[in-house]
Backbone as XML, in Angstrom:
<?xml version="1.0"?>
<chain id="A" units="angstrom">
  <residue number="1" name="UNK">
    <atom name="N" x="-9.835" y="-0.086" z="-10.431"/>
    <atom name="CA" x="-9.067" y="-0.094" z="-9.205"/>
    <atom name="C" x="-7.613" y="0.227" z="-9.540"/>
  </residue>
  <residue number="2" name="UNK">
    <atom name="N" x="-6.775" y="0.945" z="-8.852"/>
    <atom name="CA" x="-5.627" y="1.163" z="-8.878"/>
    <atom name="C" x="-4.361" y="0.168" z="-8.453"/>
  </residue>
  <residue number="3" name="UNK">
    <atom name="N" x="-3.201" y="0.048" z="-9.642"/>
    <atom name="CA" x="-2.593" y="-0.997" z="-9.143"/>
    <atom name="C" x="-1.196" y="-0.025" z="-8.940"/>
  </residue>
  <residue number="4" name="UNK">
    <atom name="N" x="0.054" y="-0.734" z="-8.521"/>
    <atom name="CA" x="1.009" y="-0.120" z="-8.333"/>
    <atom name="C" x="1.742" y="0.666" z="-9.663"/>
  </residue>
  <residue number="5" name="UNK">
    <atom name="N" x="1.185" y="0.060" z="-11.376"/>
    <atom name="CA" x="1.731" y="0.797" z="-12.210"/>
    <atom name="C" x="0.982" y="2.127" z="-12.672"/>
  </residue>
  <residue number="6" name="UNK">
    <atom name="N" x="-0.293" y="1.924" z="-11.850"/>
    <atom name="CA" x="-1.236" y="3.290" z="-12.346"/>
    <atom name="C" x="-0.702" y="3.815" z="-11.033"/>
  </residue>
  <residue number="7" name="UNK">
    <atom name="N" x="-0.344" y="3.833" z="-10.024"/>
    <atom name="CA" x="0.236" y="4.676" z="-9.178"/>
    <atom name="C" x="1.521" y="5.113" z="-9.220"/>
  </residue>
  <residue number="8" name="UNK">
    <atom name="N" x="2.360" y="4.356" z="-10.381"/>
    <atom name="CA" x="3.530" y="4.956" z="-10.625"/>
    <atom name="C" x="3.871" y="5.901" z="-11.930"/>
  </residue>
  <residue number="9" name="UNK">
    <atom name="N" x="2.747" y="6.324" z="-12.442"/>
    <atom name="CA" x="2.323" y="7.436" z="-13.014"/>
    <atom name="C" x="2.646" y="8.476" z="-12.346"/>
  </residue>
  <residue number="10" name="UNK">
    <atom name="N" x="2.164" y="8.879" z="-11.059"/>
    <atom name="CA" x="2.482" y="10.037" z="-9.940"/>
    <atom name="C" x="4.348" y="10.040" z="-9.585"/>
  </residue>
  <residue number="11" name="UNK">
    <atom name="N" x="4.131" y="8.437" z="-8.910"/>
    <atom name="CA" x="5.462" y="8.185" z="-8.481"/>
    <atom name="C" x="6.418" y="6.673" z="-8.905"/>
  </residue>
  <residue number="12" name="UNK">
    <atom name="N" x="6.944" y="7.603" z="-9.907"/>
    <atom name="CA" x="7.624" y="6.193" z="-10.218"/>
    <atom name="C" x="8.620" y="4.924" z="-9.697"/>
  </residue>
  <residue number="13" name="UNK">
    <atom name="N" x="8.683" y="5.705" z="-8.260"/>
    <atom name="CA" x="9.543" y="5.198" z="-7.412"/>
    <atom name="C" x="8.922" y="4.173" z="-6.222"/>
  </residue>
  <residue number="14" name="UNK">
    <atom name="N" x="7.479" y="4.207" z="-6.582"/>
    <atom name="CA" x="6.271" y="3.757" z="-5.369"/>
    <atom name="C" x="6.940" y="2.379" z="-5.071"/>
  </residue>
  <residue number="15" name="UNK">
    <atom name="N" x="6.837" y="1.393" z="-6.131"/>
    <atom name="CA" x="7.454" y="0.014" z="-6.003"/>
    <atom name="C" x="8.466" y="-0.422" z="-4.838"/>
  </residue>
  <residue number="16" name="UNK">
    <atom name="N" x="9.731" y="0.487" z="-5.407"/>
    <atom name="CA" x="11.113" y="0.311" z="-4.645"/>
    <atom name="C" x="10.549" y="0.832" z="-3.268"/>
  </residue>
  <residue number="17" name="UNK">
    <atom name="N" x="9.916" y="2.123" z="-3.152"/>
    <atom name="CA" x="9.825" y="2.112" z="-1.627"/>
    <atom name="C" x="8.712" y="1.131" z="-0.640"/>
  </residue>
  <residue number="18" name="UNK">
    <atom name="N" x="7.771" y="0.555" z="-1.260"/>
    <atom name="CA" x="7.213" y="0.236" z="-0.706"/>
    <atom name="C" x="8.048" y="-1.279" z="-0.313"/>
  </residue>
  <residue number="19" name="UNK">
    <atom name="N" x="8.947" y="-1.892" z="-1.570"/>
    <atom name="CA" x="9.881" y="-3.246" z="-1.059"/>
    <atom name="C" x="10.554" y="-3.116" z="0.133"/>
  </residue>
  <residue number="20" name="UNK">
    <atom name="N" x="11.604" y="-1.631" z="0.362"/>
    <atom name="CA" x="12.130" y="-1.008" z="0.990"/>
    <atom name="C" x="11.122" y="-0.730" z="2.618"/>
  </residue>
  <residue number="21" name="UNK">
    <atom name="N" x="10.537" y="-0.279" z="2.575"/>
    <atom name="CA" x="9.685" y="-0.359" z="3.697"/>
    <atom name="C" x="8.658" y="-1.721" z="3.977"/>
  </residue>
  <residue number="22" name="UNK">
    <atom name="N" x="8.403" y="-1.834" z="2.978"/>
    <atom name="CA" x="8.088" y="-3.410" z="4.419"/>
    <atom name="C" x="8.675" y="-4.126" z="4.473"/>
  </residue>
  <residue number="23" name="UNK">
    <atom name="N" x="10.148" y="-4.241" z="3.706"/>
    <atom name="CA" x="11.404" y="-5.019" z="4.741"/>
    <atom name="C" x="11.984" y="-4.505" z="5.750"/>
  </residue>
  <residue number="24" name="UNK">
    <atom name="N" x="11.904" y="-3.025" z="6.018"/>
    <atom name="CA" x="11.960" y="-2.324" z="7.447"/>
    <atom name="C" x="11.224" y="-2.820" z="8.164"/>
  </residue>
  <residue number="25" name="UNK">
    <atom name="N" x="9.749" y="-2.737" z="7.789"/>
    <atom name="CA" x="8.850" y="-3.304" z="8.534"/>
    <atom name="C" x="8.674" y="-4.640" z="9.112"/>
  </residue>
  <residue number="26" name="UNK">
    <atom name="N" x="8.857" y="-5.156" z="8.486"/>
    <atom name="CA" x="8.768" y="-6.909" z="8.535"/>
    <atom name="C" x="10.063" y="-6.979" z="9.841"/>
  </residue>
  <residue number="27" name="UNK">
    <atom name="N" x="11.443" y="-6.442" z="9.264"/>
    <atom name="CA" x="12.386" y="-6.353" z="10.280"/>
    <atom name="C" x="11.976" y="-5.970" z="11.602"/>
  </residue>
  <residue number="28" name="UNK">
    <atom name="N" x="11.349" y="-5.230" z="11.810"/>
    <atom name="CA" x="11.341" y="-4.721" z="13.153"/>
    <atom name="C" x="10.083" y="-5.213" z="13.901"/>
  </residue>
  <residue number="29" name="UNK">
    <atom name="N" x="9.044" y="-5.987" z="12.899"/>
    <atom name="CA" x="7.938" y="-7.004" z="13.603"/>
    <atom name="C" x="6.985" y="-6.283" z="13.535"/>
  </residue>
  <residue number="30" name="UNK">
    <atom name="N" x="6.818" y="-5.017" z="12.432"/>
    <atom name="CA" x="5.153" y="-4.378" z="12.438"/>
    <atom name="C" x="4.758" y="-4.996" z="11.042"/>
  </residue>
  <residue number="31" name="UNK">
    <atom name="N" x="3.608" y="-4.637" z="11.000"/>
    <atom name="CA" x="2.799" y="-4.640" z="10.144"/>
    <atom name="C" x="3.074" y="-4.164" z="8.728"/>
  </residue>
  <residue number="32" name="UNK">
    <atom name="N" x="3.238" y="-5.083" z="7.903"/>
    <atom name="CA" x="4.008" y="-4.676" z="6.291"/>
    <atom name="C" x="3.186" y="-4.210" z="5.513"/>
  </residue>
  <residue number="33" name="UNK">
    <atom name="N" x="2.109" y="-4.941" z="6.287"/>
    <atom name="CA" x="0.320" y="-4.902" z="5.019"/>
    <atom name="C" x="-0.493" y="-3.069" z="5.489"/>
  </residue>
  <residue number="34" name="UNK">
    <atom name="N" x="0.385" y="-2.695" z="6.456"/>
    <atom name="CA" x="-0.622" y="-1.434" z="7.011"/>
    <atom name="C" x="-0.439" y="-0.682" z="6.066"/>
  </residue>
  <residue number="35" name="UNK">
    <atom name="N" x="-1.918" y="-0.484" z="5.010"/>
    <atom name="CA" x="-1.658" y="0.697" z="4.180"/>
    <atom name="C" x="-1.224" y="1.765" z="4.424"/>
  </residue>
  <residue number="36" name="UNK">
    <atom name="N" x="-2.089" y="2.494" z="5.325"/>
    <atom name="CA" x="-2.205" y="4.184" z="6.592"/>
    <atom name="C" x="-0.913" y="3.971" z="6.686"/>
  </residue>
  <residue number="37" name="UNK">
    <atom name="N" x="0.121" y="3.572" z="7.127"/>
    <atom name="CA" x="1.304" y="3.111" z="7.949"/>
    <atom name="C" x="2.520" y="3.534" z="6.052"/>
  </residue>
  <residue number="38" name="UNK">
    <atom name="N" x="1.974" y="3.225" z="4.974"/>
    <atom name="CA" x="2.679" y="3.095" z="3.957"/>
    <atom name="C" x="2.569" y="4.509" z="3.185"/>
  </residue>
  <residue number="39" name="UNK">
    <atom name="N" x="1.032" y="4.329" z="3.393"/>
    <atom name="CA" x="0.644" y="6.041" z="2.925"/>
    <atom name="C" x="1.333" y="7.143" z="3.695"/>
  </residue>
  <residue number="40" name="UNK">
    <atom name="N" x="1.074" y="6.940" z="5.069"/>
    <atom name="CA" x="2.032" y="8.121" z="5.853"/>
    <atom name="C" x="3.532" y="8.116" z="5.487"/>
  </residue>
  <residue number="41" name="UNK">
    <atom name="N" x="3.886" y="7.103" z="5.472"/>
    <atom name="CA" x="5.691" y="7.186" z="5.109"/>
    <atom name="C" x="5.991" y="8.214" z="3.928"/>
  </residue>
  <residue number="42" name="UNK">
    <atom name="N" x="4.898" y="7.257" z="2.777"/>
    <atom name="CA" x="5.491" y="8.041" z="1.664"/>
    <atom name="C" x="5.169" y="9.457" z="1.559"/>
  </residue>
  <residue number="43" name="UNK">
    <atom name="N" x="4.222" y="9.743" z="1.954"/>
    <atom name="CA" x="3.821" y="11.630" z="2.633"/>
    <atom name="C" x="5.241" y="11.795" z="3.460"/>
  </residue>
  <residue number="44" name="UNK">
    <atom name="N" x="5.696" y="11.369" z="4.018"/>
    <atom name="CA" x="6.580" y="12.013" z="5.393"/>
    <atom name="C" x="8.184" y="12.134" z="3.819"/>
  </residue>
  <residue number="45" name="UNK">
    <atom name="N" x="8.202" y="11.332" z="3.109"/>
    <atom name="CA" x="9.467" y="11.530" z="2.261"/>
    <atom name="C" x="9.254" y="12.488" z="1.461"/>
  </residue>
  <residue number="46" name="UNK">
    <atom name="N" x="7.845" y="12.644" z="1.178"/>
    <atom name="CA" x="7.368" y="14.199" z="-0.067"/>
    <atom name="C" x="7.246" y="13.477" z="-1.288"/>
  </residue>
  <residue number="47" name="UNK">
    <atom name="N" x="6.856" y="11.856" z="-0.931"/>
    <atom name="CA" x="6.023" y="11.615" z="-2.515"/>
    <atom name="C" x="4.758" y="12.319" z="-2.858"/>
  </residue>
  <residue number="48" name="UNK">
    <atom name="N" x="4.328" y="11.381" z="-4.050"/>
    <atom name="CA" x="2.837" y="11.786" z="-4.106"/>
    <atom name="C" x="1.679" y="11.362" z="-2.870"/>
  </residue>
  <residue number="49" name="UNK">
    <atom name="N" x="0.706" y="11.679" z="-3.000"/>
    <atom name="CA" x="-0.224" y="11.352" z="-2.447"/>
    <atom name="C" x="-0.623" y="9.954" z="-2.873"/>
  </residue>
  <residue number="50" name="UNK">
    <atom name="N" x="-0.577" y="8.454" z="-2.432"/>
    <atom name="CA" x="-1.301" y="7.294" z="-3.407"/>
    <atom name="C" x="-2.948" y="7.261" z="-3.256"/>
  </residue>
  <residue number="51" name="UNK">
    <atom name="N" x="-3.490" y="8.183" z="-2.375"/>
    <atom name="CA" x="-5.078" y="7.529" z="-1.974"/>
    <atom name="C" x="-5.074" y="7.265" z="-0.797"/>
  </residue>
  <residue number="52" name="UNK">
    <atom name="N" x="-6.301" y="6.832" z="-0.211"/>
    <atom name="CA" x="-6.653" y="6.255" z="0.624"/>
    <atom name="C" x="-6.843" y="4.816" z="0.740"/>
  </residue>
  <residue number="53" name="UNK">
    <atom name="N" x="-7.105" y="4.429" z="-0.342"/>
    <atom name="CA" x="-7.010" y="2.942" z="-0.560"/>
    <atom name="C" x="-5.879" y="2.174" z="-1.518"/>
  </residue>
  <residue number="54" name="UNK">
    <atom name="N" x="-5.498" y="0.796" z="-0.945"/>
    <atom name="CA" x="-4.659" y="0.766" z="-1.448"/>
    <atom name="C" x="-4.595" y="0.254" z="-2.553"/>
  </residue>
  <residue number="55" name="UNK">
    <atom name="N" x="-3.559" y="-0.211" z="-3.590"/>
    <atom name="CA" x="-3.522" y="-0.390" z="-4.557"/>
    <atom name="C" x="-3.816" y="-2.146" z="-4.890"/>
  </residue>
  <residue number="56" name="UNK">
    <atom name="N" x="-4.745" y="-2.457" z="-6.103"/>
    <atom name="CA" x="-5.291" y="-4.065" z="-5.581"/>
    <atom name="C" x="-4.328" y="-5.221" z="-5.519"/>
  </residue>
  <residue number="57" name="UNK">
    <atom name="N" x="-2.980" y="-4.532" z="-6.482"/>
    <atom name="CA" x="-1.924" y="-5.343" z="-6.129"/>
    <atom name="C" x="-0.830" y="-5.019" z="-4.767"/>
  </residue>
  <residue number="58" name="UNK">
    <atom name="N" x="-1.493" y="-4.802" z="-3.574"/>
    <atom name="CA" x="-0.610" y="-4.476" z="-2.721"/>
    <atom name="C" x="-0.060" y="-5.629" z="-1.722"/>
  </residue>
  <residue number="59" name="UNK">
    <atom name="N" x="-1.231" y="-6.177" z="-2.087"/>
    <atom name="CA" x="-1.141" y="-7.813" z="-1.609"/>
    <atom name="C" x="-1.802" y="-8.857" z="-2.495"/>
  </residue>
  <residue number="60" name="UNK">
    <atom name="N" x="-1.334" y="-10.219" z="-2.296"/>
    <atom name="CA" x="-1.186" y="-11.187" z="-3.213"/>
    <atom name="C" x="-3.170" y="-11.293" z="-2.969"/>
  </residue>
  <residue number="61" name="UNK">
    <atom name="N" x="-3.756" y="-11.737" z="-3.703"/>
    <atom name="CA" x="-4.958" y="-12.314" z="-3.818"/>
    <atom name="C" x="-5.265" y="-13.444" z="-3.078"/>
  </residue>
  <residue number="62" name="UNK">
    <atom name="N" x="-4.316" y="-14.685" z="-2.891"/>
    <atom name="CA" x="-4.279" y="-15.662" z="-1.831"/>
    <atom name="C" x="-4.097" y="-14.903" z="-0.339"/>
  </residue>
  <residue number="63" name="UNK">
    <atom name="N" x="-3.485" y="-13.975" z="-0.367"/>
    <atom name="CA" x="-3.729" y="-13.413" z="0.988"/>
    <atom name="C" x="-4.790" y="-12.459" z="1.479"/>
  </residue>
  <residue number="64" name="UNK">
    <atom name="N" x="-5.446" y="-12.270" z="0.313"/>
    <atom name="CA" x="-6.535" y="-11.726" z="0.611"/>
    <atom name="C" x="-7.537" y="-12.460" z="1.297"/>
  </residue>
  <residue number="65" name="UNK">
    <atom name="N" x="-7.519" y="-13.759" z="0.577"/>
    <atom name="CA" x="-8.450" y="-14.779" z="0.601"/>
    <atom name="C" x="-8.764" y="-15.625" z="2.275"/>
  </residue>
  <residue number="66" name="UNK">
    <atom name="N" x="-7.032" y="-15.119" z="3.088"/>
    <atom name="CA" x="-6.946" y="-15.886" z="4.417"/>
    <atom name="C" x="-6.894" y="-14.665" z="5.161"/>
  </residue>
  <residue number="67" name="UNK">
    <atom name="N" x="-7.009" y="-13.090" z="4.579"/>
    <atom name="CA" x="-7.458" y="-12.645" z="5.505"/>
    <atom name="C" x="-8.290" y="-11.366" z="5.284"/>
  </residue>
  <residue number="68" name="UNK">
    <atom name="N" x="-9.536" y="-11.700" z="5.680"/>
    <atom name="CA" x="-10.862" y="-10.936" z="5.162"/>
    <atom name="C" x="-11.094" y="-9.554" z="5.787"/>
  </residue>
  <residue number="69" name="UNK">
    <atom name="N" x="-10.307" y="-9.539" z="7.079"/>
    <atom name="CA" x="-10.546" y="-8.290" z="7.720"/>
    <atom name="C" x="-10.122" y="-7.567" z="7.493"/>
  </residue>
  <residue number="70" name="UNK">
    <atom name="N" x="-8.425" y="-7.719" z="6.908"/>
    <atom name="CA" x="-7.535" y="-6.781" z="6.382"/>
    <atom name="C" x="-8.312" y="-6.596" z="5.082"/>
  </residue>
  <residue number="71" name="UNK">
    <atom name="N" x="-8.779" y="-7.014" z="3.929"/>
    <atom name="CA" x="-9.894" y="-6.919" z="2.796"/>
    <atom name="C" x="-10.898" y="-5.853" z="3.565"/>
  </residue>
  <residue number="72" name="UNK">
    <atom name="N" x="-11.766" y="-6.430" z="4.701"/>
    <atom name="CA" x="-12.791" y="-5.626" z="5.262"/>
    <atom name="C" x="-12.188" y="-4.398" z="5.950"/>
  </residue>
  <residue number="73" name="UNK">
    <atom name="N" x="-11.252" y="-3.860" z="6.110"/>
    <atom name="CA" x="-10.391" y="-2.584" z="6.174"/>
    <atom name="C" x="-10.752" y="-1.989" z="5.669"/>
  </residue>
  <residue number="74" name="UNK">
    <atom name="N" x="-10.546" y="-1.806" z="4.121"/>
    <atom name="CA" x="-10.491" y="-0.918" z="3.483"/>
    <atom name="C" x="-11.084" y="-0.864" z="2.165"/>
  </residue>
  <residue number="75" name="UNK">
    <atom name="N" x="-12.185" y="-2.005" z="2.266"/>
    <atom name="CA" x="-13.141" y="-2.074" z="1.540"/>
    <atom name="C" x="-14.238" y="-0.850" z="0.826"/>
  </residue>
  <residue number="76" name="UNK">
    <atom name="N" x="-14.241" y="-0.228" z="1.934"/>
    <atom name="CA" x="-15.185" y="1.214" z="1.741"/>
    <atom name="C" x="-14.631" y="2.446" z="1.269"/>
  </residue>
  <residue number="77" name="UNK">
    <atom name="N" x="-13.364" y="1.806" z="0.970"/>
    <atom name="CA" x="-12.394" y="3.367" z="0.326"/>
    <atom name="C" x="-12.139" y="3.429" z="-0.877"/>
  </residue>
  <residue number="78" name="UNK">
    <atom name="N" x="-12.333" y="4.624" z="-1.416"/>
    <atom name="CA" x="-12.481" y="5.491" z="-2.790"/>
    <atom name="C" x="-10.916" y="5.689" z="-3.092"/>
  </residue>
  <residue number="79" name="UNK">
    <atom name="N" x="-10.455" y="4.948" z="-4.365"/>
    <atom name="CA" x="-9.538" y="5.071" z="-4.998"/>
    <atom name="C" x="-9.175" y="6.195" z="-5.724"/>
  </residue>
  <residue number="80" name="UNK">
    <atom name="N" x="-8.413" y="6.824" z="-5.594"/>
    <atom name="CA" x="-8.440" y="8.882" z="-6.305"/>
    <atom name="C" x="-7.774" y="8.374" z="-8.213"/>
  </residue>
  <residue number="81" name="UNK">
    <atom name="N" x="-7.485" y="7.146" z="-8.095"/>
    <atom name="CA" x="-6.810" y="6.955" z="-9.682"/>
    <atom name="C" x="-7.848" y="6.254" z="-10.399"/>
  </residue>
</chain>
């Protein structure tokens, strides 16, 4: 499974933007955890591509644990790393 340092192989900058955007996010009351929502951004700046799925450290494991649907999201998606 792909974590944020095998995705910063492509882009070494993935980290900072993703801190950077879901404190935008969080600020303005959407959704921090929306992968699609993280993936499109970083497409819209002209990073790399990260996948379709997200990376297993994108969220903490205890939050996985309280929320299964966001887990059942994106459960069925093929990691490209």
């Amino acid at each position: 499974m792909a974590t944020f340092d095998t995705l910063a192989q492509a882009n070494p900058n993935i980290r900072s933007q993703y801190d950077e955007w879901r404190e935008q996010r969080s600020g303005s009351g959407e959704d921090s955890t929306d992968w699609d929502a993280f993936r499109d951004h970083l497409l819209a700046v002209g990073s790399a591509d990260p996948g379709m799925a997200p990376p297993d450290d994108f969220v903490g494991e205890e939050w996985k644990a309280e929320n299964p649907d966001w887990v059942a999201r994106y459960a069925d998606r093929q990691t490209d790393v």
